[in-house]
VODREN-62066 format. One line per field, with one value per residue (C-alpha): residue in one letter; x, y, z; residue number from 1. Coordinates in Angstrom, 3 decimals, padded with zeros to 6 digits. Layout:
N
r c(A, ...) .
east c(X, ...) .
north c(Y, ...) .
up c(Z, ...) .
k c(NUM, ...) .
// end
This chain:
279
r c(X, X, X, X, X, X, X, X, X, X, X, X, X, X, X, X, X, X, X, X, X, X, X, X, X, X, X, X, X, X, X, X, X, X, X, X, X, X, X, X, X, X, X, X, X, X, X, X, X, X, X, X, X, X, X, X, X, X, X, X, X, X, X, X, X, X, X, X, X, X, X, X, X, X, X, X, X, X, X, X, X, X, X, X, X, X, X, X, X, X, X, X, X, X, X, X, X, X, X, X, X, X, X, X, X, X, X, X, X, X, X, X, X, X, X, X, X, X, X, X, X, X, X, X, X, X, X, X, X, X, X, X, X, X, X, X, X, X, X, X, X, X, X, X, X, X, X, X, X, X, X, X, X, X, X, X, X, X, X, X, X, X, X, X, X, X, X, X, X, X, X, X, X, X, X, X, X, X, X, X, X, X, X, X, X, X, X, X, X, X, X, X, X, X, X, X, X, X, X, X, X, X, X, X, X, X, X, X, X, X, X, X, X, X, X, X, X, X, X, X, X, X, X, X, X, X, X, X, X, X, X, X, X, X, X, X, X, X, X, X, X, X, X, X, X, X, X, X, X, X, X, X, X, X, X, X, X, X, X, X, X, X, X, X, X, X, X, X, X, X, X, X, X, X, X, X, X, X, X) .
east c(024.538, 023.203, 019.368, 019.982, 020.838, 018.253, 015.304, 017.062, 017.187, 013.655, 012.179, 014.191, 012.820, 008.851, 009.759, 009.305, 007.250, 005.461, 008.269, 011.192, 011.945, 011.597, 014.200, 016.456, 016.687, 017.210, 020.157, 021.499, 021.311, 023.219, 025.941, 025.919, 026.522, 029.291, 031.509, 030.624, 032.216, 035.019, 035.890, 036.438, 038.631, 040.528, 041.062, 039.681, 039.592, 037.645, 034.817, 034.147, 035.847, 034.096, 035.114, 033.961, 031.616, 034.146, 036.609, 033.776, 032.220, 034.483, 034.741, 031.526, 028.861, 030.510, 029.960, 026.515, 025.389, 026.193, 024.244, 021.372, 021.308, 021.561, 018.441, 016.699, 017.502, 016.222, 013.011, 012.502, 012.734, 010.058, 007.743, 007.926, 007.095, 008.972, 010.879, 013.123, 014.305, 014.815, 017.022, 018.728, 019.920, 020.870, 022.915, 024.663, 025.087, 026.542, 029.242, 030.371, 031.518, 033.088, 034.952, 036.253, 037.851, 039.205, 040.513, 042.152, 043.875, 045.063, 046.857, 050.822, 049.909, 052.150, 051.110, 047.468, 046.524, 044.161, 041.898, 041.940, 041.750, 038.828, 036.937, 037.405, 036.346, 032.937, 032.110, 032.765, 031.219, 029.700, 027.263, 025.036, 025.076, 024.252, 021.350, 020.334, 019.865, 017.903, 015.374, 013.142, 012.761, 012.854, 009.350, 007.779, 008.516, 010.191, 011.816, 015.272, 016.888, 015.781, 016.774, 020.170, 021.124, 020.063, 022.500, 025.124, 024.612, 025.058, 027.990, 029.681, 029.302, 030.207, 033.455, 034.079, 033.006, 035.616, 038.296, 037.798, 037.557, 041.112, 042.865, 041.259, 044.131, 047.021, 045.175, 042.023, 042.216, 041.572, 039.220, 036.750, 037.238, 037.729, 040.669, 044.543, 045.832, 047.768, 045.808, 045.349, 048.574, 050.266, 048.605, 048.832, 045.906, 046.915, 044.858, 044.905, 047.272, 050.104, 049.273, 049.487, 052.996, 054.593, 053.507, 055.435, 058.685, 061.277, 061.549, 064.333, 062.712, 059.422, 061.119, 063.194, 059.567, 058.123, 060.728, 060.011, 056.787, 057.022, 060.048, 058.438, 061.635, 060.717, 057.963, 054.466, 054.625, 057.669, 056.806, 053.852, 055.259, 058.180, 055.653, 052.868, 056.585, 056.554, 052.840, 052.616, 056.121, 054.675, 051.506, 049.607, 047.161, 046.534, 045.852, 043.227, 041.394, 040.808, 039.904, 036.955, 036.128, 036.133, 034.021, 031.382, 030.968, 030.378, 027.746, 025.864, 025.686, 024.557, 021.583, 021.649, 018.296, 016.111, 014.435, 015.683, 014.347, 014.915, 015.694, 017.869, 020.057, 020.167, 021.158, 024.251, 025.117, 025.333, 027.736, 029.907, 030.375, 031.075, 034.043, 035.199, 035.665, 039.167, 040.102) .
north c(005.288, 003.149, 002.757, 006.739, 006.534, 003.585, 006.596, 009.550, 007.968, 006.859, 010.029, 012.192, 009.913, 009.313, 005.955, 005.621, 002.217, 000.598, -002.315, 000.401, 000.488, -003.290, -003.202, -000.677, -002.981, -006.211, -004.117, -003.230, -006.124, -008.053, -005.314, -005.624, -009.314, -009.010, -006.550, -009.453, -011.676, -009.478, -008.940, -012.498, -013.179, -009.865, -010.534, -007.360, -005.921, -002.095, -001.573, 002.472, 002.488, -000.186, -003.015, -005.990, -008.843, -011.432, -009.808, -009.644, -012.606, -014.928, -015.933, -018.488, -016.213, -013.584, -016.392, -017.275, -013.828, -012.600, -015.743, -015.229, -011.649, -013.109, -015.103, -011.886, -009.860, -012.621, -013.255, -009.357, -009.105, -012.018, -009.875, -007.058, -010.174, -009.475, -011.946, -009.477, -007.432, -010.835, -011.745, -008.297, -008.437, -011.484, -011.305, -008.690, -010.459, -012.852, -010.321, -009.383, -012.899, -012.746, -009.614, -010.495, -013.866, -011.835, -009.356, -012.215, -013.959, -010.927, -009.696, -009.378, -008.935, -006.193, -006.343, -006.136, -003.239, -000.790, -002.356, -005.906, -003.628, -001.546, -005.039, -006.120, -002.868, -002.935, -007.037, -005.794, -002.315, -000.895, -004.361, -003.024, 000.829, 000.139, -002.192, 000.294, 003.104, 000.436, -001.139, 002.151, 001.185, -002.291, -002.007, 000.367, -002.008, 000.988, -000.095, -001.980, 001.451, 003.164, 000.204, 000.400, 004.115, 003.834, 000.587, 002.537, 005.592, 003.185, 001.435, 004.521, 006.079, 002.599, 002.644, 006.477, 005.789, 002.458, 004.803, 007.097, 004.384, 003.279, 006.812, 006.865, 004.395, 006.829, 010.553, 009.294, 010.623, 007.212, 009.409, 009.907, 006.351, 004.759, 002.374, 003.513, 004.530, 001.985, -001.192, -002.318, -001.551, -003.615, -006.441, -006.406, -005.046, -003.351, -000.568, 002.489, 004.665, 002.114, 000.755, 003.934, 004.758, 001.289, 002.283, 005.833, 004.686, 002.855, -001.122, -001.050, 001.296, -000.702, -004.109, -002.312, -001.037, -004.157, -005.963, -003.992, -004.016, -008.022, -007.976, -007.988, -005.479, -002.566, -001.121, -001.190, 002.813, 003.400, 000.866, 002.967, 006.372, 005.338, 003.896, 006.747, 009.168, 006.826, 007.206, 011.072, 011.553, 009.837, 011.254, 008.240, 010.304, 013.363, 010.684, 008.815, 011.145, 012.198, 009.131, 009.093, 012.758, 011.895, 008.880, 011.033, 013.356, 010.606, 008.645, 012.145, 012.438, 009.235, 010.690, 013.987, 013.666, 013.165, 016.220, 018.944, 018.552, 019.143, 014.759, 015.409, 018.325, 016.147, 013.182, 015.550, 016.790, 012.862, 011.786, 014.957, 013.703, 010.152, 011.518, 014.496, 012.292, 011.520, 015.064) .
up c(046.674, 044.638, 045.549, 045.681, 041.463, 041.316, 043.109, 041.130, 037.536, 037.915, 039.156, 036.421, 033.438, 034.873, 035.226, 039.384, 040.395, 043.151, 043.330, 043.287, 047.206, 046.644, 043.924, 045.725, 048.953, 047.559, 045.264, 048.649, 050.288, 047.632, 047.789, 051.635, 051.304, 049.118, 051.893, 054.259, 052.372, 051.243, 054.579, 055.175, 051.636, 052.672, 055.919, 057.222, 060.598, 060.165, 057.330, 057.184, 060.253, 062.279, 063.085, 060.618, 061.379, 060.698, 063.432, 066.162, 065.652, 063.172, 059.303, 059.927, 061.102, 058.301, 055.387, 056.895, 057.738, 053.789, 052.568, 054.678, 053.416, 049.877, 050.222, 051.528, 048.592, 046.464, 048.452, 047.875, 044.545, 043.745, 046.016, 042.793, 040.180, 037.543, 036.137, 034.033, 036.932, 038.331, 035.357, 035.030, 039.196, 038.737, 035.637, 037.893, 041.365, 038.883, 037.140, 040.840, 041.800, 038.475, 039.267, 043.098, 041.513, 038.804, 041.086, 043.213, 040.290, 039.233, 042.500, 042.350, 038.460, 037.954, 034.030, 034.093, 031.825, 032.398, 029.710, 031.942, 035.017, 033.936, 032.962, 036.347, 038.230, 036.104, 036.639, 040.603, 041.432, 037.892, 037.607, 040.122, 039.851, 036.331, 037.379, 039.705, 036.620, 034.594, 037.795, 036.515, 032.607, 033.782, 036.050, 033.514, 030.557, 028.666, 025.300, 024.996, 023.831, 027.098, 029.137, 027.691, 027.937, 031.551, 032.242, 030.389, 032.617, 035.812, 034.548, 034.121, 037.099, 039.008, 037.243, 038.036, 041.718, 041.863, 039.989, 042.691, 045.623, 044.390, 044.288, 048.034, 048.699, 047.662, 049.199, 051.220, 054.979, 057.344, 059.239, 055.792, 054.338, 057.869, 056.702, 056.711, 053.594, 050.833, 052.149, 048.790, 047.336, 050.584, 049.604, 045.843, 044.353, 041.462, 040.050, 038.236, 039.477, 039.817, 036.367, 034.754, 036.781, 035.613, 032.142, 031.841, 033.343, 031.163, 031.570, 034.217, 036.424, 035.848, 037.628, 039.800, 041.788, 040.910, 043.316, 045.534, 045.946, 046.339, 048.646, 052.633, 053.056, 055.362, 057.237, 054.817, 056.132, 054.633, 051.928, 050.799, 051.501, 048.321, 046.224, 046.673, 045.760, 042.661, 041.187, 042.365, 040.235, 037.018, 036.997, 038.218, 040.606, 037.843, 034.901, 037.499, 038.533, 035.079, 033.576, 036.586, 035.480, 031.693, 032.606, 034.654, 031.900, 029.572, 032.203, 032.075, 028.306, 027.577, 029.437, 027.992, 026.980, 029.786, 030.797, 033.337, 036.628, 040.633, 039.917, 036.879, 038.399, 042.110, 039.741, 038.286, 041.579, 042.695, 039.668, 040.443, 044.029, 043.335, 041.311, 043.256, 046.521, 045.693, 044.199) .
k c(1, 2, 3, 4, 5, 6, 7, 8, 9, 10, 11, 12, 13, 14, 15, 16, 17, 18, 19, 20, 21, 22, 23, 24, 25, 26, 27, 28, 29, 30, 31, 32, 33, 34, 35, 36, 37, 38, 39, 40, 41, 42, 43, 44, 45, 46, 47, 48, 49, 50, 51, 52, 53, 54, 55, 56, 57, 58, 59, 60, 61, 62, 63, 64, 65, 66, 67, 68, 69, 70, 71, 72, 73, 74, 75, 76, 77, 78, 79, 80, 81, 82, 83, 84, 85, 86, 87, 88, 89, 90, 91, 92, 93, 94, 95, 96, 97, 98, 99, 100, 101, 102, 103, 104, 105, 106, 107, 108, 109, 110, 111, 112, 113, 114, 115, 116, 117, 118, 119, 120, 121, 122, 123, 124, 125, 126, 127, 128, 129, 130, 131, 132, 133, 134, 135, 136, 137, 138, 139, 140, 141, 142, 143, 144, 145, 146, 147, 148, 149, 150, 151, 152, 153, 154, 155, 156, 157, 158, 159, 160, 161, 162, 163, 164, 165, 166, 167, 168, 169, 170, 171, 172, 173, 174, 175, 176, 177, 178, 179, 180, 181, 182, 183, 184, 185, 186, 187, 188, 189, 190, 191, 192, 193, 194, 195, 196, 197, 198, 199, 200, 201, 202, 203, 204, 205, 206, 207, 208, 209, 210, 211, 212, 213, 214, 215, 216, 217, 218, 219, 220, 221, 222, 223, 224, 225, 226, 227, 228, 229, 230, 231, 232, 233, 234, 235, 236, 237, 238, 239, 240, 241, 242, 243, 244, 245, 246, 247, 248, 249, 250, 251, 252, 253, 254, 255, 256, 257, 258, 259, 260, 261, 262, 263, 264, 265, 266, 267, 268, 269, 270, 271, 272, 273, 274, 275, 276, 277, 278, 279) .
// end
């Protein structure tokens, strides 16, 4: 998806380069890199319903292979000689690492707030969709102002796509996101749906799910099957979804003014779907 924003945003706004399918792998790459390595801190067995490189073949030739992959990225992008897309992908390889070590202090953090959760979700996914928007201003040496509506565009959309990626865990079919169903909530990531759930219910009712959720009582199916009850009954999954709706409108205004196109009305049709996976 995102060298597919990173081709679409440039083409829509004339700003399409030589270096682009340069820029677009080593983007890829460095996102490929980071599942490899998420696998391993995560323990995971299936990736999009495959099973990962660190369950084949072991946590060493996981690290090794996602820091060999690394260097490629980096190796590609000096090929397109520009030291500011240089800076600007790394600036946001940096903000990912950021986010996964936020994300793993904050798990069991039944408290976080959507405002510390949101923050984490845009170090993590949104750093390189919105890099992705901006590669095309970036390699045409458009003005700051340009560069920035285009970052803000991508950072939108990466939070609406994560939004969406987390309600996957409460309604996604393990046949279309090829992993089973409350993974994340099982092992204490806490995002958007539960956070908004704890929030609407009075105090008691607030540490009473709590417990539970840190209590290894029960099955995880009928674990997640009482706390999926408890988000669908307070709104959690409604409010979610809407906040990566409201988001996806507000990615496509900030771009409002780029002219209409076969690029521009593919680029709509791609923030629509990002969102509407999860609906």
């Amino acid at each position: 998806m995102r060298p597919a924003f990173l081709f679409l945003s440039s083409r829509a706004a004339d700003n399409i380069s030589d270096h682009s399918v340069d820029a677009s792998l080593a983007i890829e790459l460095i996102h490929t890199a980071t599942l490899l390595h998420d696998d391993v801190v995560d323990e995971s067995d299936l990736r999009r319903g495959r099973e990962t490189v660190n369950y084949k073949w072991k946590n060493l030739i996981s690290v090794l292979m996602g820091d060999y992959i690394f260097a490629k990225a980096f190796r590609i992008m000096a090929d397109a000689a520009s030291i500011e897309l240089i800076r600007a992908i790394s600036r946001a390889t940096e903000r990912v690492s950021v986010g996964e070590l936020r994300q793993i202090e904050e798990t069991e953090n039944y408290s976080l707030s959507e405002d510390e959760y949101l923050d984490i979700i845009a170090d993590k996914t949104a750093s390189l969709f919105a890099v992705s928007c901006e590669t095309g201003p970036i390699l045409n040496k458009r003005p700051p102002e340009e560069r920035k509506r285009f970052a803000d565009f991508g950072e939108k959309i990466g939070t609406a796509f994560q939004i969406a990626d987390d309600l996957l865990d409460f309604v996604g079919e393990p046949e279309a996101t090829g992993k089973e169903p409350g993974n994340d909530v099982l092992t204490g990531q806490v995002t958007l749906p539960l956070i908004y759930s704890l929030r609407k219910v009075n105090e008691a009712s607030g540490r009473e799910i709590v417990k539970y959720l840190k209590s290894s009582k029960g099955e995880d199916e009928d674990k997640f099957t009482r706390i999926n009850a408890f988000v669908k009954e307070n709104g959690g999954l409604d409010y979610t979804f809407r906040r990566a709706e409201e988001l996806g409108e507000q990615a496509l205004d900030s771009i409002s003014g780029v002219g209409k196109s076969v690029y521009y009305d593919s680029l709509t049709e791609m923030v629509r779907y990002a969102v509407s996976r999860a609906s």
